[in-house]
Structures are given as C-alpha cells and as structure tokens.
C-alpha positions in Angstrom: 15.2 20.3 18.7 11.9 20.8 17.2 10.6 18.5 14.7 10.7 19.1 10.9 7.2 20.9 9.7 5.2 18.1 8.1 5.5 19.8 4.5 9.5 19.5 4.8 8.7 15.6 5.8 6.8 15.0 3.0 8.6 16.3 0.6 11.4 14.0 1.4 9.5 11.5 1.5 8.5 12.4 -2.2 12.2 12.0 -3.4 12.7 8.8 -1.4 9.9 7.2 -3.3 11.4 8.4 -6.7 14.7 7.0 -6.1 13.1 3.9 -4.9 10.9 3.6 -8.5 14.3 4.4 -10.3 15.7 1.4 -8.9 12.6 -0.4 -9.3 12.3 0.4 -12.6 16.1 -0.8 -13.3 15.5 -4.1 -11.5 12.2 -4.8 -14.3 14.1 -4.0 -17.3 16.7 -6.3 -15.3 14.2 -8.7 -15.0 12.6 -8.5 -18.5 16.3 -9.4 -19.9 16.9 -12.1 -17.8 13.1 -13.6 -19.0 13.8 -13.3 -22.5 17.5 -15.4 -21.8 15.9 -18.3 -20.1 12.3 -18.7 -22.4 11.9 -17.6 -26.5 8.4 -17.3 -25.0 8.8 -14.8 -22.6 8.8 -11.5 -24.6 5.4 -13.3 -26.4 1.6 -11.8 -26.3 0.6 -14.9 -25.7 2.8 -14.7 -22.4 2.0 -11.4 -21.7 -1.9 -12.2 -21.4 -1.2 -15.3 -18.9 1.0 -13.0 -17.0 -1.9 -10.3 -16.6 -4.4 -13.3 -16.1 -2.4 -15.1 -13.1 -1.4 -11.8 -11.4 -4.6 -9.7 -12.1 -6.3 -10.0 -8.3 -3.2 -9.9 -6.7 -2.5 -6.6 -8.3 -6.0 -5.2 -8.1 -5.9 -5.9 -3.8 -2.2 -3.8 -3.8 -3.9 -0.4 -4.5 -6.3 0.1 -1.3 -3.9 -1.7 0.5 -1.1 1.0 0.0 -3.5 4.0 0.8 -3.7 1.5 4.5 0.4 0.9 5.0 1.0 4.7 4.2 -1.5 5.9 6.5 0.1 3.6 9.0 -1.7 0.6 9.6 -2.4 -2.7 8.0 -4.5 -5.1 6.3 -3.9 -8.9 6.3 -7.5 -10.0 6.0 -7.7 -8.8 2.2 -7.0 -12.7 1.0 -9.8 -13.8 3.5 -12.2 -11.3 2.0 -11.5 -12.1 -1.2 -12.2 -16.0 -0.5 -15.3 -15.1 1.5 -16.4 -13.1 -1.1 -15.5 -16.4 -3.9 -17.3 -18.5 -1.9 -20.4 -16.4 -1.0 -20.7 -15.6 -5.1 -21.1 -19.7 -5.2 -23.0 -20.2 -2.5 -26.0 -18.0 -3.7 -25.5 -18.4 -7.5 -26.2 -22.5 -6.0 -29.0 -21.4 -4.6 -30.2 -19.5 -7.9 -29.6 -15.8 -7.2 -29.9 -13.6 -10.0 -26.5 -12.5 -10.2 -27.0 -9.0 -9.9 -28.5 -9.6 -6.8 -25.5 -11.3 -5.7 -22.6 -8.9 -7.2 -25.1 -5.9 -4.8 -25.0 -8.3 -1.5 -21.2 -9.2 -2.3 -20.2 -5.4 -2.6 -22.0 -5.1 1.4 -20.5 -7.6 2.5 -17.1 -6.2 1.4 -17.8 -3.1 2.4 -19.0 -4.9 6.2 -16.1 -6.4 6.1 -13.9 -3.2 5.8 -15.7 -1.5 8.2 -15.4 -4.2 10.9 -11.7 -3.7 10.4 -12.1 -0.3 10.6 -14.2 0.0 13.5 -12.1 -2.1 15.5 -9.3 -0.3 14.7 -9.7 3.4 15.0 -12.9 2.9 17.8 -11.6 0.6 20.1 -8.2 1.6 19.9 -6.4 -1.9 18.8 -3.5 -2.5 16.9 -4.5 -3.3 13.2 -1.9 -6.2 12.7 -3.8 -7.7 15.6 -7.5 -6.9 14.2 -6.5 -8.2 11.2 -4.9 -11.2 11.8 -8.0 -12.1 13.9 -10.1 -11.3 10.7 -8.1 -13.0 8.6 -9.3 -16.5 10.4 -13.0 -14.9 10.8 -13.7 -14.3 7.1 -11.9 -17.5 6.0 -13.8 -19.2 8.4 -17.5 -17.5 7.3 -16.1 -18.9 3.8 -15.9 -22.5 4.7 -19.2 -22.4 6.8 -21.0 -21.0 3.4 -19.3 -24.0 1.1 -17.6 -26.5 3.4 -16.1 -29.3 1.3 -18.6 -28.3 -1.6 -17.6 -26.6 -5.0 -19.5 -24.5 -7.2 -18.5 -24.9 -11.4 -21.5 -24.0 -13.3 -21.3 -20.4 -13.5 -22.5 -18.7 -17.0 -20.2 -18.3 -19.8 -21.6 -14.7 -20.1 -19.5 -14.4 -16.9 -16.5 -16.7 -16.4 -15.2 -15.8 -20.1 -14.8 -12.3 -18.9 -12.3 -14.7 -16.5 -10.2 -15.7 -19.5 -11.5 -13.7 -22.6 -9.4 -10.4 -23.6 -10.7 -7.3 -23.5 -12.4 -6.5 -27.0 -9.4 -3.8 -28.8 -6.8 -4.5 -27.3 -5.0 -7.6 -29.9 -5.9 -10.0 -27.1 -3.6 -9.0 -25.2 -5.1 -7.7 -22.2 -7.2 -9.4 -19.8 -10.2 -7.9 -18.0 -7.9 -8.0 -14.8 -5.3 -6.5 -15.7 -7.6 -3.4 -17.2 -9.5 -3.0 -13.8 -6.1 -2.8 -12.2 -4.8 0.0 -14.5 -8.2 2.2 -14.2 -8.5 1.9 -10.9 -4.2 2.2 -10.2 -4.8 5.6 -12.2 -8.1 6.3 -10.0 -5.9 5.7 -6.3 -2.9 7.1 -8.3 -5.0 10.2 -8.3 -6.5 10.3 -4.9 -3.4 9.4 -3.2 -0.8 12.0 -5.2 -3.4 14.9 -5.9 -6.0 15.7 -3.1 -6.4 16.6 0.1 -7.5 13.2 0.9 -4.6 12.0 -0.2 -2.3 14.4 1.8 -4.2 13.9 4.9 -3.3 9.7 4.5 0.3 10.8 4.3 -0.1 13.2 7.3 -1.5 10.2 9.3 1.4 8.3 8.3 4.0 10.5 9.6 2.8 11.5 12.9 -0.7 10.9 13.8 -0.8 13.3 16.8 -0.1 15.9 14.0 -2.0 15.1 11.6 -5.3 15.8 14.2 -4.1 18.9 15.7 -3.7 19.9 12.0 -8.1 18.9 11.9 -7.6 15.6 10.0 -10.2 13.2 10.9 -8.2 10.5 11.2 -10.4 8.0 12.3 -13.0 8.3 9.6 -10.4 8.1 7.1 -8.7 5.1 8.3 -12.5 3.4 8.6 -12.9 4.7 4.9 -9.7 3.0 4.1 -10.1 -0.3 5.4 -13.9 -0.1 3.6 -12.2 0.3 0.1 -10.0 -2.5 0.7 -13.0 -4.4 1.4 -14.8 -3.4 -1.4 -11.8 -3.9 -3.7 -11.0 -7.3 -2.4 -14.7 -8.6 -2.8 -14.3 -7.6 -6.6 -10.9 -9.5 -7.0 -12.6 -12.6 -5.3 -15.4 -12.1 -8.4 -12.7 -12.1 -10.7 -11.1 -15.0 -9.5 -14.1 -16.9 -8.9 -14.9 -16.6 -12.9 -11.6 -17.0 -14.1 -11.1 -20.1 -12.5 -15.0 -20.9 -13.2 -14.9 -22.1 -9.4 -16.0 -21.3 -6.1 -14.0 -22.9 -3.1 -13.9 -22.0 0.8 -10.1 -21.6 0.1 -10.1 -19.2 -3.1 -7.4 -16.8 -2.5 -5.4 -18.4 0.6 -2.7 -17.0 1.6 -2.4 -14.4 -1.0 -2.2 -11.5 1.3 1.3 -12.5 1.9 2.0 -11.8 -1.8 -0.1 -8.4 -1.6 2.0 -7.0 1.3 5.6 -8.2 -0.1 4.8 -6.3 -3.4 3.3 -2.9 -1.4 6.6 -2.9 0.4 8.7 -3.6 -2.5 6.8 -0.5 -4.0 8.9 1.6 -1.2 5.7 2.3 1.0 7.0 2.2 4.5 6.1 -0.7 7.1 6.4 2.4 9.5 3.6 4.9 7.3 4.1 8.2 6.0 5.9 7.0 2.8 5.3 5.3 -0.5 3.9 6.1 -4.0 1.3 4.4 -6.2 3.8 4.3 -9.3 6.3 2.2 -7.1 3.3 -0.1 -6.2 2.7 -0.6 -9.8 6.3 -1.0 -10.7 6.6 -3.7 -8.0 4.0 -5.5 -9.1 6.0 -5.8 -12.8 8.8 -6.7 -10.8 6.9 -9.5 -9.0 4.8 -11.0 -11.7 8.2 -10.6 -14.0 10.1 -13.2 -11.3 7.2 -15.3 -10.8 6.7 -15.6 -15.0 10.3 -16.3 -15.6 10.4 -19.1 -12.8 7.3 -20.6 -14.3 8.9 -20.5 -17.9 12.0 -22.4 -16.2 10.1 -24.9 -15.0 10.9 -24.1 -11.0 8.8 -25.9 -8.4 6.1 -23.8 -8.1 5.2 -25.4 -4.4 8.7 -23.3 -3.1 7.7 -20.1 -5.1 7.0 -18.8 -1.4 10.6 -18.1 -1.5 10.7 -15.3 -3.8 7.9 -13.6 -1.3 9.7 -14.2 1.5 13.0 -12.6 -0.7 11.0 -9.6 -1.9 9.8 -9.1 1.8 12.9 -9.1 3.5 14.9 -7.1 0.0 12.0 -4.6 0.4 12.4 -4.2 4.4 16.4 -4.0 4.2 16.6 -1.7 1.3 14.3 0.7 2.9 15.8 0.9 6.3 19.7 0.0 4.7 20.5 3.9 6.0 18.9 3.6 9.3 21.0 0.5 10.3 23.8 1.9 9.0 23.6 5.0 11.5 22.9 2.7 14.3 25.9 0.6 13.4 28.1 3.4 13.4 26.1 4.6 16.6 27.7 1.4 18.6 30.8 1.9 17.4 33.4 2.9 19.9 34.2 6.7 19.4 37.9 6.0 18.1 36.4 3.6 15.4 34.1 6.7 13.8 36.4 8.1 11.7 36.4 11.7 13.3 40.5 12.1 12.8 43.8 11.2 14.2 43.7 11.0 17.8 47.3 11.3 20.3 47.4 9.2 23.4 44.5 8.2 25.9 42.2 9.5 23.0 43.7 13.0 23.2 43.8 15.3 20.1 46.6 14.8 18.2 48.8 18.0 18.1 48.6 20.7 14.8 50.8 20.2 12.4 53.6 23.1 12.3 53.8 25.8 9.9 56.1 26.7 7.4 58.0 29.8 8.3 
C-alpha cells in the first residue's frame, strides 16, 4: 500500500495539533483555578510580572527549538549556549568591552555555535541527540574556562534594569522577556504556519527522503535551524545575565530539560513532522502556571524537577496514547479482539435462523 501524499499527512497533522491546544488550553484555565484556590496572590499583576520575569528565557529558547523537533532532530545544547553566552558577556564587559562590541561578538558566537551543531549534523551524517549532548558539555565547558570560579556583578543599570524594569505602557505588568518572547513567538508563529520555509520543516519532519525528492534542501535548512537556536539562546543568556545582574560559568544549567518538556507538552512530536507554535506558547502558560502555584505554596523548590520529569513523560504518553493502544490490541490473542462470537476451535459461530 502506498503511502499517504504528504499534503494528506500534514493536514492531519494540523488537526492533531488543534486538539492537542484544546486540551492544553483546558488544562491552563485548569491550572489558573487551581492558582487562585491555593494563593489570594496568584491572579495579582504583581504576580503576573514575576511569573513573566522567572520564565522569560526559558520561553524565548522554546521557539527555535520547535522549528528543530518538528523538522526532526534536536537541540540539547541551547542551556550550554545560553551559559556560554552569560559568561562570555562577563568576561569581556571585565575586561572593559564597550558593550556593543560585546552584544556583536556574542550574537557570532551564537550563531558559531548553531552552526557547529548544524554542521555536524546534516554534513557528517550524525545523530543530533548525540551532537548535542556532546555540545552541551563543550559550550558549558568554554563557559567555565572564560570565568572559572570568578563572578561578574557590576554591569550598568542602563542595562540590568531592562532585567527587572517593565516595559514602559504596559501598567508594569510586562517584563522585557516576556515582550521578546511574544514578538518573536508571533515572528516563528509566522514562519513556521505561513511559508514555504515553514512547510518544507514540516516535510522534513515526516519523511526526509521525501521531502528531497520533492527539492527541499534539507541540509541547509536544518544548518539554518540549529543557527537560530544559537542566535536565540545567546540572547536569552543576555537577558538572564542582566536580570540576575550576574555572570557565572553555570548561568542557565540544566535548563534545556525544561525547554524540551514544554516543546513536547506543546504536541510537537519527539518523532518530527508534527506540532504548532500556538501549542508551544500554550505549554509554556501551562508550565510557568504549575511552577507559580508551587512557588505560591511554598513546595521545595530543589524537587521542582518533578513536574519536568511529569510534563515529559504526560507529554510523550498523551501523544503516543493511540499508538500503544493499537499495539496492545495488536498482541492480543485474535479471540480477545472483539471481532464477534466465535463456535468451537475458533470456528464461526453459525447464522442465526430466520423467521418464516
């Protein structure tokens, strides 16, 4: 049987995703409910800008990475950019950059970064979970050769209150984070849902073999990927860097578990080919919804780990729930399937008579 054309496959894939967000968007209203009953001070504007302030980079290093899951690979270095990028900021403003220069050199580097991925990746063949992982220790480590034990606090307040301060208009109630992950969630929105680039990354996704006898240039698109996910990353570690008005070799560790449990709570696939960015954005209301209510409740904060680990393993099972249903009913023995009475030694049963 010949597959289904990869228009047919994509459109499915569109009404996946949109039950996925309905559920999604049920589970935050569930969420926002269950916040208001444990804290007076969760439905507060105070609350709302800490919430935008503590999830703000997190959020902003979701949106390349989706572009990278759907088109079937993956990115677990992001954290280790983001902290190389932290501690490269402190280690030339130390030195007495001008920060321009430094925000120019920081956006290479990203971008270096990114392409090394890339490169690696779609030149040489290897599995990105692989690359990746191996980048994730190489970055992290150029971050603690550039600082070691030292820490860098005496950045301009020109610059670390853009780390704290709201953005002017908006009834202080939105942080400069939080505004740079709704332009540029509108910006990948856009590219992802509404041009050809962004039909191609889904092509990739579901069948890569397809998507290059259709003419996709896969490999440059997947380099181009992992290079916006460097870029972006090197820009959340700036943002952290001034809101916490500190640069450390370990800014940002182990965040990228956080990154991937809210891309695949979005309902992109693990697998490629499927996802949406309006999931991705409702996931990460979902996940800075827990993590805020938790806080308000006074939970441990050192075992928040376990509501990644939930989300991960909610967003893997809920996706695939249909799939290991069919192979479930796939081991069954064939008299436990429900396919109707059977007579003896697994026989048809005999038709009922007929009225006269």
């Amino acid at each position: 049987m010949s597959e289904r054309p990869l228009s047919e496959t994509l459109r499915a894939s569109l009404v996946s995703a949109r039950r996925w967000e309905t559920g999604l968007a049920l589970l935050a209203v569930i969420i926002a409910i269950a916040g208001a009953a444990v804290s007076s001070s969760f439905f507060t504007s105070n609350n709302f800008f800490n919430l935008g302030l503590s999830n703000g980079e997190i959020a902003i290093m979701t949106l390349p990475m989706t572009l990278i899951v759907i088109s079937g690979e993956i990115d677990l270095s992001v954290a280790s950019i983001l902290g190389m990028s932290s501690a490269l900021l402190g280690f030339l403003w130390a030195r007495h950059w001008p920060m321009l220069a430094i925000f120019a050199l920081i956006a290479v580097v990203g971008l270096a970064a990114g392409a090394v991925n890339g490169l690696l990746v779609t030149r040489l063949g290897l599995p990105s979970l692989a690359v990746t992982i191996g980048t994730l220790a190489l970055y992290r480590g150029v971050a603690t050769i550039l600082l070691g034990p030292s820490t860098v606090a005496n950045f301009p307040e020109t610059y670390t209150n853009l780390g704290v301060n709201a953005v002017p208009f908006t009834g202080n109630d939105l942080t400069y984070s939080a505004a740079i992950f709704i332009v540029l969630a509108i910006f990948f929105g856009v590219i992802l849902h509404s041009t050809p680039f962004g039909r191609s990354v889904f092509a990739m996704g579901a069948s890569v073999e397809a998507a290059q006898f259709a003419g996709i240039r896969v490999k440059r698109i997947k380099t181009i990927l992992f290079m916006t996910s460097g870029l972006v990353c090197a820009l959340a570690g700036v943002l952290l860097t001034f809101r916490l008005n500190t640069a450390v070799q370990n800014n940002g560790l182990g965040l990228e578990l956080d990154v991937v449990a809210i891309v695949l709570l979005g309902g992109v696939s693990i697998f490629g080919g499927k996802g949406s960015l309006i999931g991705v954005v409702l996931a990460v209301l979902v996940f800075a919804g827990i993590q805020n209510a938790l806080f308000l409740t006074n939970f441990n904060q050192e075992a928040a780990g376990i509501v990644t680990g939930a989300l991960l393993l909610l967003s893997v099972f809920g996706r695939n729930a249909a799939s290991f249903s069919g192979r479930l009913r796939a081991r069954l023995p064939a008299g436990r399937r429900g396919r109707g009475p059977q007579g003896p030694a697994g026989s048809p049963a005999p038709a009922a008579a007929t009225p006269p």
